[in-house]
C-alpha positions in Angstrom: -10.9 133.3 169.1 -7.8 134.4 167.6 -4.6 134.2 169.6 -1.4 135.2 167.5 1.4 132.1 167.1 4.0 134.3 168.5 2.0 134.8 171.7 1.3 130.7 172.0 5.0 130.3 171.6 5.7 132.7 174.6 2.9 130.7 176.9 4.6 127.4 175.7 8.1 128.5 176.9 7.1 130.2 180.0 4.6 127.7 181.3 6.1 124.7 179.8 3.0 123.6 178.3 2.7 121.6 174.8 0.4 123.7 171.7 -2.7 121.9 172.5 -2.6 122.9 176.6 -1.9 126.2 175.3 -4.8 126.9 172.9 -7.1 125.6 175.1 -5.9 127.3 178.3 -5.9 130.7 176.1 -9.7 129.7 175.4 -10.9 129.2 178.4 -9.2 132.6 180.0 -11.5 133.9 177.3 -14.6 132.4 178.3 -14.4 132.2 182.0 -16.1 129.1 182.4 -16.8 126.9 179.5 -17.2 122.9 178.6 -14.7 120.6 176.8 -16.4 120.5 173.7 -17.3 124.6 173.1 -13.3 124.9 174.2 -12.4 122.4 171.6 -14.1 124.3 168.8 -12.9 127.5 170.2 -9.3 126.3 170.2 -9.5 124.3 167.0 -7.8 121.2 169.1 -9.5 117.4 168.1 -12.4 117.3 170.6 -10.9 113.7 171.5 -8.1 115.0 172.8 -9.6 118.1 174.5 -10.6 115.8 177.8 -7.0 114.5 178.0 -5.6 118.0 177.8 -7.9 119.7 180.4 -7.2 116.8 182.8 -3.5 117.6 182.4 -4.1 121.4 182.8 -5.8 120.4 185.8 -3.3 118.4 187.3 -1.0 121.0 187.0 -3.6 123.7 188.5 -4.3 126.1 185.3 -8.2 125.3 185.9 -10.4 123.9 187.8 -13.2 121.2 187.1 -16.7 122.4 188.0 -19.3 120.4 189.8 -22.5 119.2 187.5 -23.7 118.3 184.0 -22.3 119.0 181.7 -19.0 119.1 183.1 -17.5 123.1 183.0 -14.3 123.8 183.8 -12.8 127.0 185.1 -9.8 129.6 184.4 -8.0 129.8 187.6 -6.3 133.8 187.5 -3.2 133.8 185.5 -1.5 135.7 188.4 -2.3 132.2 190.8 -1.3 129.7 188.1 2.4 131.8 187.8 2.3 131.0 191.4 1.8 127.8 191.2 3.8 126.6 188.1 7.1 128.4 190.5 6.1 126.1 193.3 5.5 123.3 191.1 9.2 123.9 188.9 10.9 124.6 192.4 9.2 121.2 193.6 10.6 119.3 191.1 13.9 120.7 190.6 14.8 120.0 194.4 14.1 116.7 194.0 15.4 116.3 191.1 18.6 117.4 192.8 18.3 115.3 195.5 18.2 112.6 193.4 21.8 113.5 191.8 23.2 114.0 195.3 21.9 110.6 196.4 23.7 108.9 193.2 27.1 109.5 194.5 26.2 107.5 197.2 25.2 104.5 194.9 27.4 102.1 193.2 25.9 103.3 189.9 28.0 106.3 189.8 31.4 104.4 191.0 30.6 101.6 188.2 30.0 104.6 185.1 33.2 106.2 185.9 35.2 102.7 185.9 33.4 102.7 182.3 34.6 106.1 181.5 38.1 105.2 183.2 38.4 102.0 181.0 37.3 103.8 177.8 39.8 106.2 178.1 42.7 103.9 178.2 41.4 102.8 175.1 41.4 105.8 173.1 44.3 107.3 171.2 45.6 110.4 172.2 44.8 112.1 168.6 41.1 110.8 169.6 40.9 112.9 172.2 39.6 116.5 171.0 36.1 117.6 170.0 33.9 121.1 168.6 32.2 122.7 171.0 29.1 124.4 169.9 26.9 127.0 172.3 28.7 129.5 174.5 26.9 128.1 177.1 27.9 124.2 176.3 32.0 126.3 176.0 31.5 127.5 179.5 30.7 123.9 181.0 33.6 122.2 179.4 36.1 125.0 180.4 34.8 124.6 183.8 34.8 120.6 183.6 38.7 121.4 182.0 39.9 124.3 184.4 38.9 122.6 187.5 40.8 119.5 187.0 44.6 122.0 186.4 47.5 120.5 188.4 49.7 123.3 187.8 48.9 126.3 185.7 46.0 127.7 183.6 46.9 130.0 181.1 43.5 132.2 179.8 43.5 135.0 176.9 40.2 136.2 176.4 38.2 139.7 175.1 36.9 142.6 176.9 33.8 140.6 177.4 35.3 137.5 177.8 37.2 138.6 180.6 34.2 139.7 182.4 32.1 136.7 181.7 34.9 134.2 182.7 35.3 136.0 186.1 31.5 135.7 186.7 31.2 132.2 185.6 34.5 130.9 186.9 36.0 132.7 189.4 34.8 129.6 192.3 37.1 127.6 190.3 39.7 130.0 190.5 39.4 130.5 194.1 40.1 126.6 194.6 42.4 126.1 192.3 44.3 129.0 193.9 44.1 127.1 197.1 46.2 124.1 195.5 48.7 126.4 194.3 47.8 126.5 190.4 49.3 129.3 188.6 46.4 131.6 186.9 47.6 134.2 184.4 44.8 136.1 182.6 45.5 138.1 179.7 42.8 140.6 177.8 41.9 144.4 176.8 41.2 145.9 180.5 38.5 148.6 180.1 36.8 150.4 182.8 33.7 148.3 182.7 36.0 145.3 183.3 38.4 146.8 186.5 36.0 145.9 189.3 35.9 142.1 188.2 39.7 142.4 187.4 40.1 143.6 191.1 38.3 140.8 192.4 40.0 137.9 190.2 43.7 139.6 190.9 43.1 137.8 194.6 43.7 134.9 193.1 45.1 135.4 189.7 47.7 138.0 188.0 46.1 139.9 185.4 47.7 141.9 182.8 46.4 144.3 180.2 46.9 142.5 176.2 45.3 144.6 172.5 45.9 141.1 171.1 42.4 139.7 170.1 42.4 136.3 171.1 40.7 133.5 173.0 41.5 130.2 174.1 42.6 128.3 177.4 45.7 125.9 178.6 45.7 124.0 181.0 48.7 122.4 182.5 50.2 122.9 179.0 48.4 119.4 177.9 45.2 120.5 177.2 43.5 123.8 174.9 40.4 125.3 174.7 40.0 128.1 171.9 37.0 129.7 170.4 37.2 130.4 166.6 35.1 133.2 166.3 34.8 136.8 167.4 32.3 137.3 170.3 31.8 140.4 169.4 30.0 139.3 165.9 28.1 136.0 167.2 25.5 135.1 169.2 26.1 132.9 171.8 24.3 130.3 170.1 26.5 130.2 167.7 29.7 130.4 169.7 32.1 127.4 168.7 35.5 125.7 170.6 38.1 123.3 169.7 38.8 121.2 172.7 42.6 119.2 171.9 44.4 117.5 174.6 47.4 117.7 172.8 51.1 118.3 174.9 53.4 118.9 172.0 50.7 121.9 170.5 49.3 123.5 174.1 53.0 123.3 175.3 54.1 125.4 172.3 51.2 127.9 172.6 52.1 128.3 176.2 55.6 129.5 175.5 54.4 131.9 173.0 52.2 133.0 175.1 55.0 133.8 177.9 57.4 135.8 175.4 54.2 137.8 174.9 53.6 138.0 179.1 56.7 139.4 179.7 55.4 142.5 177.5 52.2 143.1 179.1 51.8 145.1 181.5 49.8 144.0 185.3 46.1 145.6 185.4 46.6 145.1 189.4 49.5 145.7 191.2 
């Protein structure tokens, strides 16, 4: 049996299953019912590891072990195992999330952020900035960043940007709103972009900016900006420079005002 590597990779990333679960499982779909050994050859996998693998596939309810000698085993429908393998991923990630609620409960979580509170007395302001790689990895640390403003967050951001940022982090906006924090967002408003500007304006002012730029200040202390255009990256391979630097956020932020007062509000 020939099963394409492409294909393998796909099973591997929906089903979370290593190469050697894969091969086999593929075999056995194509047999129907078959023993360890004809699936081994079948899926080129060592036989001595064939008996491990279909007791894990079992476990995790991709087949099923027939009664009798030799021992068969058999392909349980693909459309079932989907069915299970949600179950099973929901099963696990509520309890994996049970576990993280319980922790800050514990003394475990009270003792690492002493650590983390001692460590940072420790380190010298220039120390403290980093490269961000990922969009994905950007959008946690502005969150982590945002949500701890005292007093303003000043954002300028792309078409797209805008739109993601709204999505992603308009709950922090909403509370930071609540403890009076001054939001201003500047960007290029478009028409795909005015329903999420409408929203955000509840909580935020808004104003329409050509300038292509993107980066984040918070509390003119600390700055978040992204180096490349996200118009000609992936989000892979999306990078930030995190600084927590007064002297350089508090001068962006005042160049950033004598620009405000030239923009013009997206929502009035």
């Amino acid at each position: 049996m020939i099963v394409k590597d492409e294909f393998l990779s796909k099973l591997r990333r929906y089903f979370m299953l290593n190469l050697y679960e894969v091969k086999i499982w593929t075999a056995l779909l194509s047999r129907g019912v078959s023993t360890a050994g004809e699936l081994s050859d079948i899926a080129n996998v060592p036989r001595s590891r064939s008996y491990d693998v279909l007791e894990s596939l079992e476990k995790k309810g991709f087949v099923v072990m027939k009664l009798g000698k030799p021992i068969k085993y058999i392909a349980v429908p693909p459309n079932e195992v989907v069915d299970r393998v949600k179950k099973n991923v929901k099963t696990e990630s509520d309890a994996a999330v049970k576990r993280l609620e319980d922790l800050k409960a514990t003394d475990v979580l009270q003792e690492l952020n002493s650590l983390h509170t001692q460590g940072v007395e420790l380190v010298e302001p220039s120390d403290l900035s980093g490269s961000i790689r990922g969009r994905h990895n950007l959008y946690n640390h502005l969150e982590l960043t945002i949500k701890s403003a005292e007093e303003s967050v000043i954002i300028m951001t792309t078409e797209q940007g805008l739109i993601r940022k709204i999505e992603g982090l308009m709950p922090i906006f909403e509370q930071l709103n609540k403890r009076g924090v001054d939001i201003k967002i500047a960007a290029p408003i478009t028409k795909d972009a005015e329903a999420s500007v409408k929203e955000v304006s509840k909580v935020a002012v808004v104003k329409d900016c050509e300038t292509k730029a993107r980066f984040v200040i918070v509390d003119k202390k600390e700055i978040v900006f992204m180096v490349m255009d996200d118009q000609e990256v992936h989000p892979t391979y999306d990078i930030g420079i995190w600084i927590n630097t007064p002297f350089f956020a508090n001068a962006m932020a005042e160049l950033y005002e004598l620009a405000w007062k030239e923009m013009k509000v997206a929502v009035k």
